[in-house]
C-alpha positions as CSV (number, residue, x, y, z in Angstrom):
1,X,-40.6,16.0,-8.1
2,X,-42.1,13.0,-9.6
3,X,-42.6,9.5,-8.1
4,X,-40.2,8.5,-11.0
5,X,-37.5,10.4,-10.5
6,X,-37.9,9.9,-6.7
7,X,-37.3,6.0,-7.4
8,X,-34.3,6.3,-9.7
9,X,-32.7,9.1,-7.0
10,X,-33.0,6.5,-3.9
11,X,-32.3,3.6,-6.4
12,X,-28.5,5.3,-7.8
13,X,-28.0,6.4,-3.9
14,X,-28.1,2.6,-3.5
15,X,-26.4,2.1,-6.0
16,X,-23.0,4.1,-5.0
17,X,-21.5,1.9,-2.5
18,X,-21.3,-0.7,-5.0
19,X,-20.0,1.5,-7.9
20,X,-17.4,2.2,-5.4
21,X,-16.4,-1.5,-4.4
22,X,-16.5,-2.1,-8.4
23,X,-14.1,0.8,-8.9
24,X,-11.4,-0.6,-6.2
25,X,-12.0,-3.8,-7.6
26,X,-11.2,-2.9,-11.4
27,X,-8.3,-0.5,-10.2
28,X,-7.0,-4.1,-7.6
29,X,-6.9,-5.5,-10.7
30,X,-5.1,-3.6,-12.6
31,X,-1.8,-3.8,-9.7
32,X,-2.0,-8.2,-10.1
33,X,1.0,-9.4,-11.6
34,X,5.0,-10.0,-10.8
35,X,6.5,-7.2,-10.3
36,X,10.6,-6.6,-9.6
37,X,12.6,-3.9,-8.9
38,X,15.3,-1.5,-7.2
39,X,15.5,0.7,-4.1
40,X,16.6,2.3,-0.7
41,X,15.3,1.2,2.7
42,X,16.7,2.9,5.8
43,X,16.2,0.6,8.8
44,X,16.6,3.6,11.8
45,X,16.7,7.2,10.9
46,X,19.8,8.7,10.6
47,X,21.3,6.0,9.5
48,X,22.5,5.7,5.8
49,X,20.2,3.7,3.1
50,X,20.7,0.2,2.2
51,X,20.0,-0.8,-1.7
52,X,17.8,-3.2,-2.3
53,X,16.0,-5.5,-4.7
54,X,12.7,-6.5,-4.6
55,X,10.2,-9.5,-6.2
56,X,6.7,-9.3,-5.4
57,X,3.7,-11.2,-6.9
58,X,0.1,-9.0,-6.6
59,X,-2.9,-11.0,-6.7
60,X,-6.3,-9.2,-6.5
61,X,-9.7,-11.1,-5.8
62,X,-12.5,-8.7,-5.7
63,X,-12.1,-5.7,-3.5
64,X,-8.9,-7.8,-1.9
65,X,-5.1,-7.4,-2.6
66,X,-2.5,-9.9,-1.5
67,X,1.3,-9.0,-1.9
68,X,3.8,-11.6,-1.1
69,X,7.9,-11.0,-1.7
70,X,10.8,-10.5,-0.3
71,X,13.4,-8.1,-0.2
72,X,17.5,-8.4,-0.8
73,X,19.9,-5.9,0.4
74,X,23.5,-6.1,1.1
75,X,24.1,-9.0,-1.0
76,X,23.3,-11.9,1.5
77,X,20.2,-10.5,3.5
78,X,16.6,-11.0,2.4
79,X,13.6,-10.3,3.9
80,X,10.5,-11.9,3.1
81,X,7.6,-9.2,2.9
82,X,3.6,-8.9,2.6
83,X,0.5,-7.3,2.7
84,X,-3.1,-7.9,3.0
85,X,-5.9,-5.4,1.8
86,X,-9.2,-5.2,1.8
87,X,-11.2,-2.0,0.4
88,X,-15.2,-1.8,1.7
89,X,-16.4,1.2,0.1
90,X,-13.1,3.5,0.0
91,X,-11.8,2.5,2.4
92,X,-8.8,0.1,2.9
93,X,-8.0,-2.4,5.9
94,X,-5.1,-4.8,6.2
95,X,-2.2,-6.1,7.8
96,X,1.5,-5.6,6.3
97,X,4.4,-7.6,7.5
98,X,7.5,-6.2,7.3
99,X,11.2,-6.9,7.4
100,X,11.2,-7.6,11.5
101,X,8.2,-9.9,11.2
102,X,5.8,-8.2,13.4
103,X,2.1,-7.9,12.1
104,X,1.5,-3.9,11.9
105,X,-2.1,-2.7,10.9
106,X,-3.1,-0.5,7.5
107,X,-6.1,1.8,6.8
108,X,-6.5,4.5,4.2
109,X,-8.3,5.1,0.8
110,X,-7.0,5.2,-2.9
111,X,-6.6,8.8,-4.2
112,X,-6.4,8.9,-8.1
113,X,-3.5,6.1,-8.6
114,X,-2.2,5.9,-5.4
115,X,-3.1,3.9,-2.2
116,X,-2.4,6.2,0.9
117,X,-2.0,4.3,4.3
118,X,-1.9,4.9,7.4
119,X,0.8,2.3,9.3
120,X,0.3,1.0,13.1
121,X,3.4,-0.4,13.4
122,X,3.4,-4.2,15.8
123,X,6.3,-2.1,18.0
124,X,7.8,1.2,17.9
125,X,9.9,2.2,15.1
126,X,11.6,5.5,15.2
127,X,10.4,6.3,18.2
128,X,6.7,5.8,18.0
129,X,4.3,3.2,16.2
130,X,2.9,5.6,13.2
131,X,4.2,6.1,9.7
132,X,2.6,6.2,6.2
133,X,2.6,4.2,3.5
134,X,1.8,5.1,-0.3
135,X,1.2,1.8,-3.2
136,X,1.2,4.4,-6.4
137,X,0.4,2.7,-9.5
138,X,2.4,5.1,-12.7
139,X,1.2,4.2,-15.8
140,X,-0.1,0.6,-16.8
141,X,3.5,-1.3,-15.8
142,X,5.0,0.7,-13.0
143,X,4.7,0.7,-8.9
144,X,6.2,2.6,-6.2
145,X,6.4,1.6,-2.9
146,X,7.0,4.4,-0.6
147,X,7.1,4.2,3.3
148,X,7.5,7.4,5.6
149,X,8.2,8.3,8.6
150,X,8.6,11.1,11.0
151,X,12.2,12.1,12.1
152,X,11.5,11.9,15.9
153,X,14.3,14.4,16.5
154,X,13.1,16.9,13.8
155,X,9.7,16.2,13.3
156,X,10.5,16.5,9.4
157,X,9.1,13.9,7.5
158,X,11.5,11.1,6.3
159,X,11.5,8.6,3.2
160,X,12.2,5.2,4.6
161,X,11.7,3.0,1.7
162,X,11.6,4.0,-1.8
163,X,11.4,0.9,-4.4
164,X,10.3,1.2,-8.1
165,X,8.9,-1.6,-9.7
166,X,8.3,-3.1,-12.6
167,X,5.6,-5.9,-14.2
168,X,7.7,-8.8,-15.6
C-alpha cells in the first residue's frame, strides 16, 4: 500500500465522526419548525386513551434539538411538554419532561427517519422506570410521536402515546 493511500485511509477514518455529527445535524434540521396535531395518550395501563392535541415548536442548533409544547386533552387539561437532545456521533442524550413534570433521561440513535429512545423515567410509571420512545420523521411535513411501554401484567408491549403531527 502506498504512503498515499495510507494518508487519505487514516485521514477519511478521521474524517467519519464528523460526517456523522454533519448527518444528525442536516437530518435536526430538517424536524425545526411548528408542528400541531392529534392523538391518544393513556396515563396508566389499562386504563382507556384520552385524545389529545398537541403544539410543539422544534428548534435545531447544530447536533442539538429543543422541543417545547404542550399538550390538551379532555377539553380543559393541558400539559406543558419538552425535550432536550443532543446527538455526539450517533448517539443521542437528553432529558424529556413530561406531563407529571419529573425530569426523565433519553439515549438512543437515529435509524433511517426515526429517532429511537431509550426513556429513564424521574419515578416509576407502570410499574417500573423504562419505556421507549420513537421521534419518526414521514416525509418532509409529518411527525410521530410514539411512547411505549411494557404492560407490567403481561409483559406485552403497549402504545402509550401516539400523536401525528403536522408542520404549520
Amino acid at each position: 500500500m502506498s504512503c498515499f493511500v495510507r494518508v487519505v485511509l487514516i485521514l477519511s477514518i478521521g474524517l467519519l465522526p464528523s460526517l456523522a455529527a454533519a448527518d444528525e445535524s442536516s437530518f435536526l434540521q430538517s424536524l425545526q419548525g411548528k408542528w400541531t396535531g392529534k392523538g391518544t395518550v393513556i396515563r396508566r395501563i389499562g386504563t382507556s386513551p384520552i385524545n389529545v392535541t398537541c403544539a410543539f415548536a422544534l428548534t435545531a442548533t447544530g447536533p442539538s434539538l429543543s422541543m417545547r409544547g404542550n399538550c390538551r386533552g379532555l377539553l380543559v387539561i393541558s400539559r406543558a411538554i419538552s425535550a432536550d437532545l443532543r446527538v455526539r456521533g450517533a448517539r443521542y442524550n437528553g432529558i424529556y419532561v413530561g406531563p407529571s413534570g419529573g425530569r426523565s433521561g433519553l439515549s438512543g440513535e437515529r435509524k433511517g427517519n426515526t429517532i429511537d429512545l431509550a426513556v429513564h423515567w424521574a419515578k416509576d410509571v407502570n410499574g417500573d422506570r423504562t419505556a421507549n420512545m420513537a421521534i419518526q420523521k414521514v416525509g418532509g411535513n409529518s411527525l410521530n410521536l410514539q411512547t411505549i411501554d411494557r404492560d407490567p401484567k403481561t409483559g406485552k408491549s403497549v402504545i402509550t402515546s401516539d400523536i401525528a403531527l403536522r408542520r404549520l
